[in-house]
C-alpha atoms as a printed R data frame, in Angstrom:
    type eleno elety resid chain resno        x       y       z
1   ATOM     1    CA   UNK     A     1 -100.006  30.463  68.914
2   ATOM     2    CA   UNK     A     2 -100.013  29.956  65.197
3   ATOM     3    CA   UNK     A     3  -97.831  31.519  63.017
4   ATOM     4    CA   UNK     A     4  -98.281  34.346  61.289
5   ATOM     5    CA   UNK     A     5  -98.516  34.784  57.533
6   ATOM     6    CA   UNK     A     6  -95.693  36.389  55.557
7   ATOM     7    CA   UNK     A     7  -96.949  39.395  53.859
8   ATOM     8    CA   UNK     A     8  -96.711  40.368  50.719
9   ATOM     9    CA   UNK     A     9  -93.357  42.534  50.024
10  ATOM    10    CA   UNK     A    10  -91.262  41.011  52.562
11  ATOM    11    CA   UNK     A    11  -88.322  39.770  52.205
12  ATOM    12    CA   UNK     A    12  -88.402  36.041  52.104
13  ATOM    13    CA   UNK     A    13  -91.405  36.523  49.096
14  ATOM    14    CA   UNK     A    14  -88.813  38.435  47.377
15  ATOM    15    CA   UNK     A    15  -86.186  36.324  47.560
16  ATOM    16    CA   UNK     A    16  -88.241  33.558  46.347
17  ATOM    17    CA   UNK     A    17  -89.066  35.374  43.066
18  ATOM    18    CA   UNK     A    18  -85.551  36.015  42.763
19  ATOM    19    CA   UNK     A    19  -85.124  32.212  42.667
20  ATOM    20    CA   UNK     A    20  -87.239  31.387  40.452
21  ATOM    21    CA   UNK     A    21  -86.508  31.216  36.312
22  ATOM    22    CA   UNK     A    22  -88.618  33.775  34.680
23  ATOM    23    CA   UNK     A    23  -90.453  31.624  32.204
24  ATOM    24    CA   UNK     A    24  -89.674  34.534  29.386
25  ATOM    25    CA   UNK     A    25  -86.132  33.900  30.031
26  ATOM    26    CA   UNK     A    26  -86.471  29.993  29.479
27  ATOM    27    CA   UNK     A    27  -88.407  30.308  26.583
28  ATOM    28    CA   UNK     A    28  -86.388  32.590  24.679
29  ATOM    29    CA   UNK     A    29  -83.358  30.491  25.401
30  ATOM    30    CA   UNK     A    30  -85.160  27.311  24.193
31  ATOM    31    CA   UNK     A    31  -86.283  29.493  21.063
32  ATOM    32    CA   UNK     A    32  -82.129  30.390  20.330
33  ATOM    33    CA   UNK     A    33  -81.013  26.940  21.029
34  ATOM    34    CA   UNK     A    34  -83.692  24.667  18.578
35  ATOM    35    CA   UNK     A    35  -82.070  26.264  14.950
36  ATOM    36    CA   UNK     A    36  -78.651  26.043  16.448
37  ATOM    37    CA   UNK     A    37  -79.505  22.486  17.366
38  ATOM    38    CA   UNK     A    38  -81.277  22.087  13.760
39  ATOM    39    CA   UNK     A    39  -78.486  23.968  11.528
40  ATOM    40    CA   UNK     A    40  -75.135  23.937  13.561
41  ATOM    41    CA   UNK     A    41  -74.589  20.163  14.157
42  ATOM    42    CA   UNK     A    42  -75.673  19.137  10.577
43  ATOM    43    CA   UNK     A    43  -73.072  22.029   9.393
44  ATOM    44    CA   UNK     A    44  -70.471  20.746  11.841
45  ATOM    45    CA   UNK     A    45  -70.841  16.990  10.630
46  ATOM    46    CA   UNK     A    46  -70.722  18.051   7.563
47  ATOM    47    CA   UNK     A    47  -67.627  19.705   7.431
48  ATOM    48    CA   UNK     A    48  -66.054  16.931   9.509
49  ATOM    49    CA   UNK     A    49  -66.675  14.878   6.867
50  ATOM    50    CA   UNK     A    50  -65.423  17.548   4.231
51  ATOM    51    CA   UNK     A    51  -62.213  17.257   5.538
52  ATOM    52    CA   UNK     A    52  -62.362  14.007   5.727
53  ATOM    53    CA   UNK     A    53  -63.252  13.216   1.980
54  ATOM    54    CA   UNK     A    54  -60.649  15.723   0.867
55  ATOM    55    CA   UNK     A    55  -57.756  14.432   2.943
56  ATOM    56    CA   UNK     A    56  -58.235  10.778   2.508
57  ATOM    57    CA   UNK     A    57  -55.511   8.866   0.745
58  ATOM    58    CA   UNK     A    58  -53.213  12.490   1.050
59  ATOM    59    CA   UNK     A    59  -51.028  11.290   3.985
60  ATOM    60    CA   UNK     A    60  -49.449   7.894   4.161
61  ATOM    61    CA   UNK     A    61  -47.352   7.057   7.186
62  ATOM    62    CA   UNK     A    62  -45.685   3.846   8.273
63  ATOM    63    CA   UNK     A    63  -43.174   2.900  11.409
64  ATOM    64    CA   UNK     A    64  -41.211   0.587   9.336
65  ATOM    65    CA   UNK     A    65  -38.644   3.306   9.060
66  ATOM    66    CA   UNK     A    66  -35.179   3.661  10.751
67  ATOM    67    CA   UNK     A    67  -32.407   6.316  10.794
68  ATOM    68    CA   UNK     A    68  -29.656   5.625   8.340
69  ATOM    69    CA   UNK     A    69  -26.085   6.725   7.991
70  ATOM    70    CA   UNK     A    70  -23.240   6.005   6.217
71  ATOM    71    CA   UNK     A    71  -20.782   3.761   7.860
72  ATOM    72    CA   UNK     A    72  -17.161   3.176   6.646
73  ATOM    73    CA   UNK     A    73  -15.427   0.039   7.315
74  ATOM    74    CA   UNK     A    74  -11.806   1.247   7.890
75  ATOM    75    CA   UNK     A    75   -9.096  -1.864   7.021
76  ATOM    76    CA   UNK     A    76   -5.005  -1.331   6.546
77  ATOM    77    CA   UNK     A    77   -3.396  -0.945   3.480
78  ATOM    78    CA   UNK     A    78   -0.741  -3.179   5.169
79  ATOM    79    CA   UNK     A    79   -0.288  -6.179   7.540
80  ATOM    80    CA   UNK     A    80    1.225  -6.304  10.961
81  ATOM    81    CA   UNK     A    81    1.638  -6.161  14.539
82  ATOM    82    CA   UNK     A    82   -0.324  -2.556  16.120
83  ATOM    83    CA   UNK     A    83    1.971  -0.483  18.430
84  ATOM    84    CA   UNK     A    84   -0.596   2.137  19.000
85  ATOM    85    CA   UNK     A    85   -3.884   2.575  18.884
86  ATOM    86    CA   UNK     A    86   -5.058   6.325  19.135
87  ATOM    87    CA   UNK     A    87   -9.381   6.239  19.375
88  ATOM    88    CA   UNK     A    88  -11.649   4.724  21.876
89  ATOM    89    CA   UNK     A    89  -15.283   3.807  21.144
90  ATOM    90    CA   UNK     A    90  -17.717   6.423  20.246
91  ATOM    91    CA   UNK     A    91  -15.086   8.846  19.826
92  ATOM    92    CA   UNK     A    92  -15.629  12.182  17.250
93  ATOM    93    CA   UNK     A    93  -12.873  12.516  15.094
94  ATOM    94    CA   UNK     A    94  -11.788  14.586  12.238
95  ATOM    95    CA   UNK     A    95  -10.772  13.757   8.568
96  ATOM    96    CA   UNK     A    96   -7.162  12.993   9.044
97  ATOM    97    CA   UNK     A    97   -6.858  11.988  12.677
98  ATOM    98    CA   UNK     A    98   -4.581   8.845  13.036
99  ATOM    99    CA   UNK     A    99   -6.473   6.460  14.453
100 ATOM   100    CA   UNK     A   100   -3.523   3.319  14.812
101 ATOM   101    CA   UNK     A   101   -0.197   2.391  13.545
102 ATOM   102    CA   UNK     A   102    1.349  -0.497  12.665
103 ATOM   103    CA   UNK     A   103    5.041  -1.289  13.234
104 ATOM   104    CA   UNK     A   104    6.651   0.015  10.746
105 ATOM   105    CA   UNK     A   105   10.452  -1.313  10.884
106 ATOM   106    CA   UNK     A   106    9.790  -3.860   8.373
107 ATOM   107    CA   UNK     A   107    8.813  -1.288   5.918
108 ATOM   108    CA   UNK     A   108   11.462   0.728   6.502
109 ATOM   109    CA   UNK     A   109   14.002  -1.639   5.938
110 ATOM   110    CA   UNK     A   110   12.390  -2.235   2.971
111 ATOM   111    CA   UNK     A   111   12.235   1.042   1.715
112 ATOM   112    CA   UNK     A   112   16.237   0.971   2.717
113 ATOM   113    CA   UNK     A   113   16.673  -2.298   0.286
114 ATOM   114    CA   UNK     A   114   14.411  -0.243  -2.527
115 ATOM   115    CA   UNK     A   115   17.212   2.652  -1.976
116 ATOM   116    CA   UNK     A   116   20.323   0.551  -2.199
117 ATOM   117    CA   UNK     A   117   18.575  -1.544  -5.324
118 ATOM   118    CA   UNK     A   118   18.263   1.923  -7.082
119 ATOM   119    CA   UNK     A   119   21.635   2.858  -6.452
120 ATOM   120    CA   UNK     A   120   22.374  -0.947  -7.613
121 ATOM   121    CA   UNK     A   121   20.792  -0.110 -10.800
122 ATOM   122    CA   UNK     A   122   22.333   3.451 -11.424
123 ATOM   123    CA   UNK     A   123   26.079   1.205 -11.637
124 ATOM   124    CA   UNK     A   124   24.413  -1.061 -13.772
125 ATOM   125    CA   UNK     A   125   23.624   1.129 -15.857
126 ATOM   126    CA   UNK     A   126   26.565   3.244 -15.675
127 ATOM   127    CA   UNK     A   127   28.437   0.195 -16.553
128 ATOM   128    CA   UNK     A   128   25.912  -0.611 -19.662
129 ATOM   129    CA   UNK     A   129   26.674   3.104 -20.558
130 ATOM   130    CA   UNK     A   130   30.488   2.348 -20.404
131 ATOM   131    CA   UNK     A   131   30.217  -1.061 -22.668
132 ATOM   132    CA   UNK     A   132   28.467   0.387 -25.330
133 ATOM   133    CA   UNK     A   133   31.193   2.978 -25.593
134 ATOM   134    CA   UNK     A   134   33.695  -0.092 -25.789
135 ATOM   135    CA   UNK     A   135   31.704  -1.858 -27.853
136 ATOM   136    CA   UNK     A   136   31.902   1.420 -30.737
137 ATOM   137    CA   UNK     A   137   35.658   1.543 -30.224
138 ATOM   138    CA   UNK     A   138   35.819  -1.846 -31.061
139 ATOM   139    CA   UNK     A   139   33.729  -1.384 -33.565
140 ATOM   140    CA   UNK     A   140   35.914   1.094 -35.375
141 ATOM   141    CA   UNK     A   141   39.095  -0.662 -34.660
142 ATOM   142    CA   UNK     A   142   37.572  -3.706 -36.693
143 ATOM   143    CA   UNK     A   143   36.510  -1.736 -39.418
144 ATOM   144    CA   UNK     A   144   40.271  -0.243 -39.292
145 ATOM   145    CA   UNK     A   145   41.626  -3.887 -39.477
146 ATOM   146    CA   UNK     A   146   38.911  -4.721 -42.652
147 ATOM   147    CA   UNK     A   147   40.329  -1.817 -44.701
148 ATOM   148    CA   UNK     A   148   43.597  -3.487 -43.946
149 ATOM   149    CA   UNK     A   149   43.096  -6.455 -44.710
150 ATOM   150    CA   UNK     A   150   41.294  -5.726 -47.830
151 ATOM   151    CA   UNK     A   151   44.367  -3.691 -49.116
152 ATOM   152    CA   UNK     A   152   46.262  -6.463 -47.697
153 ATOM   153    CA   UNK     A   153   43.710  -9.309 -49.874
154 ATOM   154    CA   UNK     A   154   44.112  -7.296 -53.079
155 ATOM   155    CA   UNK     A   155   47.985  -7.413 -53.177
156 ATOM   156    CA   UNK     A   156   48.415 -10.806 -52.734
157 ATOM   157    CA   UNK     A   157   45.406 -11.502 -55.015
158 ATOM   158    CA   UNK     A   158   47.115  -9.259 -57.827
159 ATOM   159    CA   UNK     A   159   50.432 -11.110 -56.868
160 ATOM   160    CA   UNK     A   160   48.765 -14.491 -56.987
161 ATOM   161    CA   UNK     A   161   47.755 -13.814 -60.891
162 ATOM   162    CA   UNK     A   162   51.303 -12.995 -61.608
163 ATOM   163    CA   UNK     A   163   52.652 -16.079 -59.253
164 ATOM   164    CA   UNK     A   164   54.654 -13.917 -57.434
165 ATOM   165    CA   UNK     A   165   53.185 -15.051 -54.176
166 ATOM   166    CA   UNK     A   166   52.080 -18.509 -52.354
167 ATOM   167    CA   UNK     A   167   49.142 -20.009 -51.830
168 ATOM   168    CA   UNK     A   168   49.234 -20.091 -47.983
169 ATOM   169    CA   UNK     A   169   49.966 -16.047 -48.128
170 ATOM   170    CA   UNK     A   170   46.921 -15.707 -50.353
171 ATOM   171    CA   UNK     A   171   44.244 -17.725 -48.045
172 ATOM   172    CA   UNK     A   172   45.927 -15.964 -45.036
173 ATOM   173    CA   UNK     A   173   44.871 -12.606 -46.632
174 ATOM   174    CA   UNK     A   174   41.082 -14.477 -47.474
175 ATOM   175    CA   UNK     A   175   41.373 -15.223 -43.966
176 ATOM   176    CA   UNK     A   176   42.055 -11.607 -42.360
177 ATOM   177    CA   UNK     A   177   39.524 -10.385 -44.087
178 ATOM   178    CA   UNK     A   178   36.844 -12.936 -43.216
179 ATOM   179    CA   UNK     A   179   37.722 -12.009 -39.587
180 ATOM   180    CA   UNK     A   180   37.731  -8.274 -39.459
181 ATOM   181    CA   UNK     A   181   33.943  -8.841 -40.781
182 ATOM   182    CA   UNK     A   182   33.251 -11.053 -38.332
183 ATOM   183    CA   UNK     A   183   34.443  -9.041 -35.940
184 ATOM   184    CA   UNK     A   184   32.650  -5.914 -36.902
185 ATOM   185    CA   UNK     A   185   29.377  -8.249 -36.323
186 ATOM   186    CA   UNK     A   186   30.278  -8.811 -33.021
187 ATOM   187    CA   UNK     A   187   30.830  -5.378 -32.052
188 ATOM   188    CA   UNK     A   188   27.484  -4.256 -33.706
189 ATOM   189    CA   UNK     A   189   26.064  -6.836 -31.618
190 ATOM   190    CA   UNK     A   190   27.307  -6.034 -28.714
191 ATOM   191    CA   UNK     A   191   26.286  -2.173 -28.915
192 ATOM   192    CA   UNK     A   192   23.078  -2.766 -30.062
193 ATOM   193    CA   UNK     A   193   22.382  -5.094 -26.945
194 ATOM   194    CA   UNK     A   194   23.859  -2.313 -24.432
195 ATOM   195    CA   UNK     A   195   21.220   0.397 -25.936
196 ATOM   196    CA   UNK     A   196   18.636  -2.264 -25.276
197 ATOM   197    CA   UNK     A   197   19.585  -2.574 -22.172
198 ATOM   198    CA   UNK     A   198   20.285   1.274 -21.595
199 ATOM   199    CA   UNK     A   199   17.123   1.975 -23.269
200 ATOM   200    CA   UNK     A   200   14.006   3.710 -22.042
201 ATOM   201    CA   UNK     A   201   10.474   2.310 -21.659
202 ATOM   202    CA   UNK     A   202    7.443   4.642 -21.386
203 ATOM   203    CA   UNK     A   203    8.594   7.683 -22.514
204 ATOM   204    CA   UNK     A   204    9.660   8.691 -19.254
205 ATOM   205    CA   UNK     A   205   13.444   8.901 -20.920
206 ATOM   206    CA   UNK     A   206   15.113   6.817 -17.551
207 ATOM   207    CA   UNK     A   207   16.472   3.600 -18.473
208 ATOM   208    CA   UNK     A   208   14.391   0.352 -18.356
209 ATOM   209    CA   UNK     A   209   16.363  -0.288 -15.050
210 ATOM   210    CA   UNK     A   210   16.422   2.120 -13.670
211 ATOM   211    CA   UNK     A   211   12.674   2.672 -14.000
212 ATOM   212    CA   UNK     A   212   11.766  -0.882 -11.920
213 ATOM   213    CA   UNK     A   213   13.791   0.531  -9.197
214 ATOM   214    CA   UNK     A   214   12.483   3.344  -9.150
215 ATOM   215    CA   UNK     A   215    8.789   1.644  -8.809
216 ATOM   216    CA   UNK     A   216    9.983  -0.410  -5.913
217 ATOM   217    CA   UNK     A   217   11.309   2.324  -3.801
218 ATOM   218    CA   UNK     A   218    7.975   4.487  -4.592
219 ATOM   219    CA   UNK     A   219    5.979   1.134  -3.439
220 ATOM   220    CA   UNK     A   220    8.050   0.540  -0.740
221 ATOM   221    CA   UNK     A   221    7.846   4.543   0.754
222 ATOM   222    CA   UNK     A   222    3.816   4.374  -0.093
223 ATOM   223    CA   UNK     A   223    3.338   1.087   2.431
224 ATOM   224    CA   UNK     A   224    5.743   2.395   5.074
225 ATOM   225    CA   UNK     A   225    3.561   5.608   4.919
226 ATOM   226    CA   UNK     A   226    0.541   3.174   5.298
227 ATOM   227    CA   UNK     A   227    1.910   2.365   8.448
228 ATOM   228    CA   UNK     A   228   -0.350   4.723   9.771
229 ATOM   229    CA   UNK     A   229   -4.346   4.368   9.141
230 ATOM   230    CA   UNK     A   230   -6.057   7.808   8.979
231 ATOM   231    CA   UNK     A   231   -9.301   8.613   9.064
232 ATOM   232    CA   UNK     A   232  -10.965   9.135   5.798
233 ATOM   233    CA   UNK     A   233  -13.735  11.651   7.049
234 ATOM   234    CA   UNK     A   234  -15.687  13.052   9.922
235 ATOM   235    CA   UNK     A   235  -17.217  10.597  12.210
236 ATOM   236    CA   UNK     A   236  -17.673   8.492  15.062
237 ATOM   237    CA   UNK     A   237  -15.832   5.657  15.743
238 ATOM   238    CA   UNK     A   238  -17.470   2.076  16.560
239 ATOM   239    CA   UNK     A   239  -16.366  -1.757  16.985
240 ATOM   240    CA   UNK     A   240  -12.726  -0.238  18.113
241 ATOM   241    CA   UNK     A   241  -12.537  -4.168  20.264
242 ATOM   242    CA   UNK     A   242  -10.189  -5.741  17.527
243 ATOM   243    CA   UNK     A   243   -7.781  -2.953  18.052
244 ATOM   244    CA   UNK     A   244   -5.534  -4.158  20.144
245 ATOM   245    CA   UNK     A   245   -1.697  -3.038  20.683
246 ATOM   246    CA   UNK     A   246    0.206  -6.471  19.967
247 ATOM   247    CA   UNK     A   247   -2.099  -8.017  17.684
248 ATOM   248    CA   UNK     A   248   -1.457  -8.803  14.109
249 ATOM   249    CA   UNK     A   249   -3.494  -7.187  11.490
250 ATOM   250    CA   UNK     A   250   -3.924  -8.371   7.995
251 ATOM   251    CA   UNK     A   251   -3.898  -5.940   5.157
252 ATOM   252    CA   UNK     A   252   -7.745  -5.416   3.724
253 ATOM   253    CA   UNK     A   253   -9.269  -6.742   6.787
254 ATOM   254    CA   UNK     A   254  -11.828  -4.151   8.640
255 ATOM   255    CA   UNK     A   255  -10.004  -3.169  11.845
256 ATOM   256    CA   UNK     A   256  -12.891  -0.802  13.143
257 ATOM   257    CA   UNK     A   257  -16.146   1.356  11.497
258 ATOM   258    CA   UNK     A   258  -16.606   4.842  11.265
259 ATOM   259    CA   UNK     A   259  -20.169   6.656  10.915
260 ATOM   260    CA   UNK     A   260  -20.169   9.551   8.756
261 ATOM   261    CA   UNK     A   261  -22.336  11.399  11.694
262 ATOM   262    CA   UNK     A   262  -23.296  14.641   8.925
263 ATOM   263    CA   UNK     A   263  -25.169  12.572   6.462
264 ATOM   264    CA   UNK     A   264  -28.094  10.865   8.562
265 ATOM   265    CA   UNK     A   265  -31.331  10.250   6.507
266 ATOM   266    CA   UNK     A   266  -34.438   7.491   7.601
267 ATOM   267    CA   UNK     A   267  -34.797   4.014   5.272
268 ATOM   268    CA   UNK     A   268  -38.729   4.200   5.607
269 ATOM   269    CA   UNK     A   269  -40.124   0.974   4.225
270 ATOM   270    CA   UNK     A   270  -43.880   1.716   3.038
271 ATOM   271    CA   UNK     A   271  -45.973  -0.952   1.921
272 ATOM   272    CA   UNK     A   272  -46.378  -1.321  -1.963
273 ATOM   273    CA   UNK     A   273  -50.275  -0.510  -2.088
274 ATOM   274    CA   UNK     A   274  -49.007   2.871  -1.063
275 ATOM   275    CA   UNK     A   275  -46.708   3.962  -3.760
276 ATOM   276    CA   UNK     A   276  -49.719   5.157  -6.208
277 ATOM   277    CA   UNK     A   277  -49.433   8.810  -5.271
278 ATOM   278    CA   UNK     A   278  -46.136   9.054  -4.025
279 ATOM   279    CA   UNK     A   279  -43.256  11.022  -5.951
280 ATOM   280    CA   UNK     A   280  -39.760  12.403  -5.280
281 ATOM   281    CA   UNK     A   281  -40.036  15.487  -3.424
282 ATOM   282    CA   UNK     A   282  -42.834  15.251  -1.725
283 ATOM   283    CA   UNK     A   283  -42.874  16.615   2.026
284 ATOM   284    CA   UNK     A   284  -42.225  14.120   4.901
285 ATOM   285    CA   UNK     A   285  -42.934  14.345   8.860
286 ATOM   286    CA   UNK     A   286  -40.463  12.644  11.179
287 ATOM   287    CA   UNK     A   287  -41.366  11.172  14.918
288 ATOM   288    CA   UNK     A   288  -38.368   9.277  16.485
289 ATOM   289    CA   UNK     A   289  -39.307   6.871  19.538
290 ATOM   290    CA   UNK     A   290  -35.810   8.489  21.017
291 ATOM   291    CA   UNK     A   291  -37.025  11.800  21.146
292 ATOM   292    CA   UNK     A   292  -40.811  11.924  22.173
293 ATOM   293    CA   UNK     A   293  -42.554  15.270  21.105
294 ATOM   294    CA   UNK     A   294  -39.762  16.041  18.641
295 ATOM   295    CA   UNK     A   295  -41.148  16.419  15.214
296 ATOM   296    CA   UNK     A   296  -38.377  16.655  11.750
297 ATOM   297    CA   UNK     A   297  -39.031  17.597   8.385
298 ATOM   298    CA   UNK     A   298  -37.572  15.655   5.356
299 ATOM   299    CA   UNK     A   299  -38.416  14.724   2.030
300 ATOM   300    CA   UNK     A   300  -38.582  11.695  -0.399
301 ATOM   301    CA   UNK     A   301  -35.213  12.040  -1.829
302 ATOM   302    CA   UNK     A   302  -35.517   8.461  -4.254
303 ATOM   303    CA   UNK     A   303  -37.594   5.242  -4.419
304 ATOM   304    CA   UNK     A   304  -36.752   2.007  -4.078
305 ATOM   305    CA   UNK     A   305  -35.572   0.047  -7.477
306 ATOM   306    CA   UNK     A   306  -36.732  -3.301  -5.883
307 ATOM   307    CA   UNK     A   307  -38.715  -4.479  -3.002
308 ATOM   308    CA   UNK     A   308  -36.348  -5.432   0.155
309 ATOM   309    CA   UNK     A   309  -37.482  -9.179  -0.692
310 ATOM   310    CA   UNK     A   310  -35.266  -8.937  -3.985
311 ATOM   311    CA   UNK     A   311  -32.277  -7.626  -2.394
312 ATOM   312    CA   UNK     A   312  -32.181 -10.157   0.542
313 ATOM   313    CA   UNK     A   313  -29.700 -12.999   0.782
314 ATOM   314    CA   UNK     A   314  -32.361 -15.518  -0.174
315 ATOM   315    CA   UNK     A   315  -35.173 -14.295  -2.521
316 ATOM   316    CA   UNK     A   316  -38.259 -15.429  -2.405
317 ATOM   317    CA   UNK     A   317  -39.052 -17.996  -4.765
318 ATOM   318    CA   UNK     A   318  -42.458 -17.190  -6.202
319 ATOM   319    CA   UNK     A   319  -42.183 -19.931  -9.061
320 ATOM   320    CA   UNK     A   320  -42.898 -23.067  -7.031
321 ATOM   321    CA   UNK     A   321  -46.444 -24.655  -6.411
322 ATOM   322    CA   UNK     A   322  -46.040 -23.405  -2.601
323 ATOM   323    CA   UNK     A   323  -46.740 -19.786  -3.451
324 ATOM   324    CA   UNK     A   324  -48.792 -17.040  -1.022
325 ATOM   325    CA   UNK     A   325  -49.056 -13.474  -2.013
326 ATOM   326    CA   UNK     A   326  -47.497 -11.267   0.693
327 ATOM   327    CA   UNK     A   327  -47.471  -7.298   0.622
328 ATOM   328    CA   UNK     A   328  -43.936  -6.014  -0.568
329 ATOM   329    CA   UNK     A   329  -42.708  -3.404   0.671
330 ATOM   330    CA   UNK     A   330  -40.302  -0.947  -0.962
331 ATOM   331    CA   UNK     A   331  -37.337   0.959   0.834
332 ATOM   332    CA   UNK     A   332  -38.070   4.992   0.371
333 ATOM   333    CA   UNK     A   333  -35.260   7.307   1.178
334 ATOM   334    CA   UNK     A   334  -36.163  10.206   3.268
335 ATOM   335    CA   UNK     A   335  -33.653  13.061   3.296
336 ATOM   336    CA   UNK     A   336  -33.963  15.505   6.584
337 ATOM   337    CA   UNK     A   337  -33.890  19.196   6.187
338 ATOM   338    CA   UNK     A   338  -31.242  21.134   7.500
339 ATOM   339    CA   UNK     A   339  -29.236  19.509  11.020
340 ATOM   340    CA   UNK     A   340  -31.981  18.199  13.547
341 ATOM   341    CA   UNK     A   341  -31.787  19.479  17.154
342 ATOM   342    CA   UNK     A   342  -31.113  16.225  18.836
343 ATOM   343    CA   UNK     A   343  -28.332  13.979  17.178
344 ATOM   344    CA   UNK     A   344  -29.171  11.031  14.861
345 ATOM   345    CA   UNK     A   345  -27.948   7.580  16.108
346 ATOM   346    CA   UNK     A   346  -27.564   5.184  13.141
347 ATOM   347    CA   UNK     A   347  -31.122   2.656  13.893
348 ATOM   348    CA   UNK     A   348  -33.376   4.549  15.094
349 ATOM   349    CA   UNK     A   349  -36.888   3.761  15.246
350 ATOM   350    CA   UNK     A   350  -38.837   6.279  13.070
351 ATOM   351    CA   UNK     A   351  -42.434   7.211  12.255
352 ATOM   352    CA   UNK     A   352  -42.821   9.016   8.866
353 ATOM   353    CA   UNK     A   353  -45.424  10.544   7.412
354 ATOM   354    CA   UNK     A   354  -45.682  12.148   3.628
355 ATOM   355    CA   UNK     A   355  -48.341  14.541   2.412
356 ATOM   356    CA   UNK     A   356  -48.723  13.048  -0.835
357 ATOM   357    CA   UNK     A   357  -51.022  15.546  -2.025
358 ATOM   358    CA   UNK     A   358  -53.440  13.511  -3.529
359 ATOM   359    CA   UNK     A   359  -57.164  14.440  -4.289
């Protein structure tokens, strides 16, 4: 028996008009979407491109950069054998820590010998001191002995008018006389060379000898107080493998580096094309490959005198008939504001870009 027809208002029929679009509905959402279509892409691309125009050439970035710090080579004042050593590698110190000590018997015995050569000097001059006093006595008991004499020369001279008196008598008087000059000479002499030798150089009112001892025992105390290497700052130690208890060191000879860890700042090495708009001051953006997601600020503290070619141990030689132009590129010092969050290891790769402002 055949089936019969639905009739009209039940409720399959209604479902099916539910289903179905209402062509108003279609149309009038065909009618909102043509001038979006028509106006809103246009406007889009053309702001796109806006932005574009207006921040072309601002930003210049390069990953020829690398985190910098100061690194101090740290070498003894004096040579010899290391007794202790007081650091290990990678190890924070503070200005003033000792870091090793060399044996410092040697320098005390010299420092004894400076002592014993200043007391050696003190007698010396003491004794100087004590001359030149003998010297002026001797110099007024000749001048006693030439008034004599005189007195003694003009009687015999007034008796040898008269012929009262020999000959001999008379030259021996010539003679006295003669010899009391002579040896008021030699007395002068001799004082005058003790206040030379007592005598002060530099206006420091100490005798001449004393003074040289005096500068050996201060010389001597200052390398015996060498003896033990400090550290001249805040840092980190590194290359600690030459320190060795036992071995010898010589004096002005790097024994072991310390990186200033406070004053980090990236060496970014930008290409000379892109120099036009860039100035001191200007903002910078860091990106370190150590520390993904971790974004510094900095900015261009200096530029570059020279390219790095000009600085290298063998320039380039652009003179000869072999010459290619290469891109230079110019070290840029970027300074980083404030302390970063993660710590800055001297060599770090670095991505920096600067907002040059141009246009």
């Amino acid at each position: 028996m055949a089936d019969a027809d639905p009739k009209p208002g039940s409720a399959a029929e209604s479902q099916i008009a539910m289903d179905a679009p209402a062509p108003e509905q279609s149309a009038k959402r065909r009618s909102l979407m043509r001038p979006l279509l028509m106006f809103g892409l246009p406007l889009l691309i053309a702001l796109v491109a806006g932005y574009l125009y207006l921040t072309s050439g601002r930003y210049i970035s390069t990953d020829n950069a690398y985190v910098r710090q100061d690194v101090i080579s740290v070498s003894p004042d004096v040579s010899g054998r290391i007794v202790a050593v007081n650091v290990k590698e990678n190890q924070r110190i503070k200005a003033g820590d000792v870091l090793f000590q060399i044996d410092p018997e040697p320098y005390r015995i010299a420092l004894a010998q400076a002592n014993a050569d200043l007391a050696a000097a003190r007698v010396q001059v003491a004794t100087m001191a004590t001359d030149s006093s003998s010297a002026a006595a001797d110099i007024e008991s000749a001048r006693a002995e030439l008034t004599l004499a005189e007195a003694t020369y003009q009687r015999q001279n007034e008796l040898m008018k008269r012929g009262f008196t020999t000959r001999a008598s008379f030259d021996a008087a010539v003679q006295d006389v003669a010899a009391a000059r002579a040896k008021i000479a030699t007395g002068q002499a001799a004082a005058a060379r003790a206040r030379q030798q007592i005598g002060s150089g530099g206006g420091s009112g100490q005798p001449a000898a004393i003074q040289v001892a005096l500068a050996k025992r201060a010389q001597a105390a200052m390398n015996l107080e060498r003896t033990t290497v400090r550290a001249p700052s805040d840092g980190v130690v590194s290359q600690t493998s030459r320190l060795q208890v036992g071995n010898i060191t010589p004096s002005g000879v790097p024994a072991l580096s310390l990186v200033v860890s406070d004053q980090a700042w990236v060496e970014a090495n930008f290409k000379e094309t892109d120099l036009d708009h860039m100035r001191v001051g200007q903002a910078a953006e860091l990106e370190f490959d150590a520390y993904p997601g971790l974004k510094v600020h900095g900015r261009v503290q200096s530029i570059g005198a020279g390219t790095g070619s000009e600085f290298s141990v063998l320039p380039a030689q652009n003179a000869n008939g072999n010459w290619v132009k290469v891109t230079q590129r110019v070290p840029v010092r970027i300074a980083i504001n404030g302390k970063p969050p993660r710590v800055m290891i001297a060599g770090l790769s670095t991505d920096v870009r600067i907002d040059t402002g141009a246009r």
